[in-house]
C-alpha positions in Angstrom: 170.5 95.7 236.8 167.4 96.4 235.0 164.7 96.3 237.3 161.7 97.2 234.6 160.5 93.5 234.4 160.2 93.7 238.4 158.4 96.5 238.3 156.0 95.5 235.4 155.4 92.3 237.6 154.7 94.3 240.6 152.6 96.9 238.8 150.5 93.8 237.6 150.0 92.2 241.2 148.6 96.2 241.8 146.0 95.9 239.1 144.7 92.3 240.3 144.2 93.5 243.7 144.3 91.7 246.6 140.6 89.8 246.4 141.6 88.9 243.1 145.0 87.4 244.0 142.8 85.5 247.3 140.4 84.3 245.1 142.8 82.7 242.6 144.8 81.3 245.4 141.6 79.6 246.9 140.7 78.5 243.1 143.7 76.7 243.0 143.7 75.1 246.2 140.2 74.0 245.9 140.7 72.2 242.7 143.8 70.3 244.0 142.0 69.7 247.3 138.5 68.7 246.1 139.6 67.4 242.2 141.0 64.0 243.6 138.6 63.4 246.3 135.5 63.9 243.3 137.8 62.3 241.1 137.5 59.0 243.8 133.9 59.0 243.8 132.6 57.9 240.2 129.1 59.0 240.7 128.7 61.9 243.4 125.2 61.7 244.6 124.5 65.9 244.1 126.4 65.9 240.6 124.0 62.9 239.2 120.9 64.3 240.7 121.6 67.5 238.8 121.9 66.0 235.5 119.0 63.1 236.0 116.7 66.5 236.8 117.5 68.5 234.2 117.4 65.8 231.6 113.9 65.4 233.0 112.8 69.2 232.6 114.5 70.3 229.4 111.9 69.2 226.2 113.3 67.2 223.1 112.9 70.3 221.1 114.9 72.5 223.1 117.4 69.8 223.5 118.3 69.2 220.0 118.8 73.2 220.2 121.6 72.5 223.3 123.1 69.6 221.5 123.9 72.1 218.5 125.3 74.4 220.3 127.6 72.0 222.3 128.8 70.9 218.9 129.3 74.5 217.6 131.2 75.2 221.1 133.8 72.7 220.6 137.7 73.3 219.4 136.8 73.4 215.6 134.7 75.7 215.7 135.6 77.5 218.5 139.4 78.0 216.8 138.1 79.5 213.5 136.1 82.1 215.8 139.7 82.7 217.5 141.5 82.7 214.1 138.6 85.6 212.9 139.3 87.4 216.0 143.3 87.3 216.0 142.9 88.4 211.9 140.8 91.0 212.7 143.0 92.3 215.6 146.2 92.3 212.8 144.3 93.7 210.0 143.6 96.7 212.7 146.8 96.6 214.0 145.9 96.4 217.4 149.1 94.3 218.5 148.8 93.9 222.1 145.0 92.9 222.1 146.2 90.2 219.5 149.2 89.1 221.7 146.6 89.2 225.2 144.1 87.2 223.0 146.4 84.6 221.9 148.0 84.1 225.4 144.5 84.1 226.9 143.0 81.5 224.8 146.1 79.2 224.4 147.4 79.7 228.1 143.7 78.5 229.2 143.9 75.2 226.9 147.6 74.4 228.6 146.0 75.2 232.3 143.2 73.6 232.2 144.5 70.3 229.7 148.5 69.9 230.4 148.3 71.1 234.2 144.9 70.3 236.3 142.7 67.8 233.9 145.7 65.1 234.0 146.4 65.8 238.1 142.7 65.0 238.7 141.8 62.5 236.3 138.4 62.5 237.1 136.2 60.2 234.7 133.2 62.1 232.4 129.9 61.3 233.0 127.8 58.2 232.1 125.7 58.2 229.5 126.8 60.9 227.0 125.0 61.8 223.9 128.2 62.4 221.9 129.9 59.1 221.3 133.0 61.4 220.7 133.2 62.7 224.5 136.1 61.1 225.8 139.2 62.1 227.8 139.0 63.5 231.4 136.3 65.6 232.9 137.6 68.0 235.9 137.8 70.9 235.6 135.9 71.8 232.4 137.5 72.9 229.4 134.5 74.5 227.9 133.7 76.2 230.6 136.9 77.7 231.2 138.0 78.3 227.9 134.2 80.0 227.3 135.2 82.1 230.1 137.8 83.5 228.6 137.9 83.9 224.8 134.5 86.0 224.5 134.5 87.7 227.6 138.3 89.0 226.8 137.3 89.8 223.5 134.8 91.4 224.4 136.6 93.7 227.1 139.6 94.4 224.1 136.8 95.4 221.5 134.8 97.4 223.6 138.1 99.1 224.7 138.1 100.4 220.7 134.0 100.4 220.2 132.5 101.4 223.3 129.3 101.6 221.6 129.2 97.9 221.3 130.1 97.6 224.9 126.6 96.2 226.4 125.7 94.4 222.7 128.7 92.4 223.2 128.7 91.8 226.9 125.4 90.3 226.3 126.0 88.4 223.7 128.8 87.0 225.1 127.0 86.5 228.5 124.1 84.5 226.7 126.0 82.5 225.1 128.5 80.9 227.4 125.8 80.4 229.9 123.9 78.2 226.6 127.1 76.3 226.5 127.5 75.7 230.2 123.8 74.1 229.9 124.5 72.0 227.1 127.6 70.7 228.5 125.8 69.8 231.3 122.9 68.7 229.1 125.2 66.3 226.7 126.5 64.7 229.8 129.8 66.2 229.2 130.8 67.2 232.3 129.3 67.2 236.0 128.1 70.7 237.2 130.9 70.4 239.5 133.5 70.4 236.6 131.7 73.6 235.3 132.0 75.4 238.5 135.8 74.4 238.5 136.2 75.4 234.9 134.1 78.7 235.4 136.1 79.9 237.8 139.4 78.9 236.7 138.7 80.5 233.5 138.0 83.7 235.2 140.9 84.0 237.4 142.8 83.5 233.6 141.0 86.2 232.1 141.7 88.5 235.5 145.5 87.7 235.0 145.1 88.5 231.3 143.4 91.5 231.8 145.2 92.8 234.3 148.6 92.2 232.4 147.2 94.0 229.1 146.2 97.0 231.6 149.8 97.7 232.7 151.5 96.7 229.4 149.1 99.4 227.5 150.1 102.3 230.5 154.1 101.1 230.6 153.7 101.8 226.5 152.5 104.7 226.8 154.6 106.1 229.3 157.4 105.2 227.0 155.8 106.8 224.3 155.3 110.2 226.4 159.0 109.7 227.3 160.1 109.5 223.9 158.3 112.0 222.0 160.1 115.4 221.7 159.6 118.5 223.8 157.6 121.7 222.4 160.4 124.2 222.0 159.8 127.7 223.5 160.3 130.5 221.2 161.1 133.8 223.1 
């Protein structure tokens, strides 16, 4: 019996630790415990105040700014930055960052749209300033999926460039946190549908990460295996 997928799997639960596995299993059970009970209360008092408040401090200028960037940080756009990404990954022939990309960023869209979003069914805001915001609103998808595509590539091309370690860590740390405002500002989602997003999208990118991490050592102990001995000359 071949026992290396076992072994891989265990080897991965090693990597995530055991705070990391608690805090995926609480994830999961909060958003099937509190997703139906939000989802039966169509405006929750704390989740309107929110948005009533910060529609009241953020200027017209600098909300034209969020509504631009909520438009940019939708699935068009969004899929051509992943497409540049995956090509650029091929073209440098860095295959398993391309396969841990691809699953991160798809897996998140199934999670997030196919699994929890239709077991909630929780209604979007009132109000919106998109006419085209429709569909259901817990746990959010841009928060999630923002969550994982730049902060996993960031982690697999600083793993090549350290040097652009901290540029792209901020970058990437700026801009999802301008997307989670102008969600919230667009009247997207609730602030309670990013929290739910946010940290389902980083349990994802923990799994994701974690199962790069012992896919890279298990190929290189194969590759240490393989590779001939040096021959002793006496």
């Amino acid at each position: 019996m071949n026992r290396a997928p076992l072994q891989l799997i265990q080897a991965w639960l090693r990597q995530l630790g055991s705070w990391r596995l608690l805090f995926a299993l609480a994830t999961v059970l909060l958003l099937l415990g509190v997703g139906p009970w939000l989802a039966a209360t169509p405006e929750p008092h704390l989740d309107l105040l929110i948005l009533d408040r910060l529609h009241s401090l953020i200027p017209d200028a600098l909300g034209a700014v969020l509504l631009r960037v909520y438009q940019l940080s939708g699935v068009h756009v969004t899929g051509v930055l992943v497409l540049a990404v995956l090509i650029f990954l091929a073209m440098r022939r860095f295959w398993a960052d391309l396969v841990c990309l691809a699953i991160g960023t798809g897996g998140i869209l199934l999670v997030v749209d196919r699994l929890f979003k239709p077991l909630v069914d929780r209604p979007r805001p009132s109000g919106s300033l998109l006419s085209e915001i429709q569909g259901r609103s817990f746990p959010s998808g841009h928060a999630a999926g923002s969550v994982v595509f730049y902060f996993l590539s960031c982690s697999l091309l600083a793993a090549h460039y350290p040097q652009l370690r901290r540029p792209l860590l901020l970058i990437s740390s700026l801009w999802v946190g301008l997307v989670w405002l102008s969600t919230l500002y667009v009247r997207a989602h609730w602030l309670s549908d990013i929290a739910a997003g946010a940290a389902l999208g980083y349990v994802w990118l923990s799994f994701c990460l974690a199962g790069f991490s012992v896919w890279d050592q298990h190929q290189q102990r194969r590759r240490a295996a393989s590779s001939p001995s040096p021959r002793i000359h006496g």
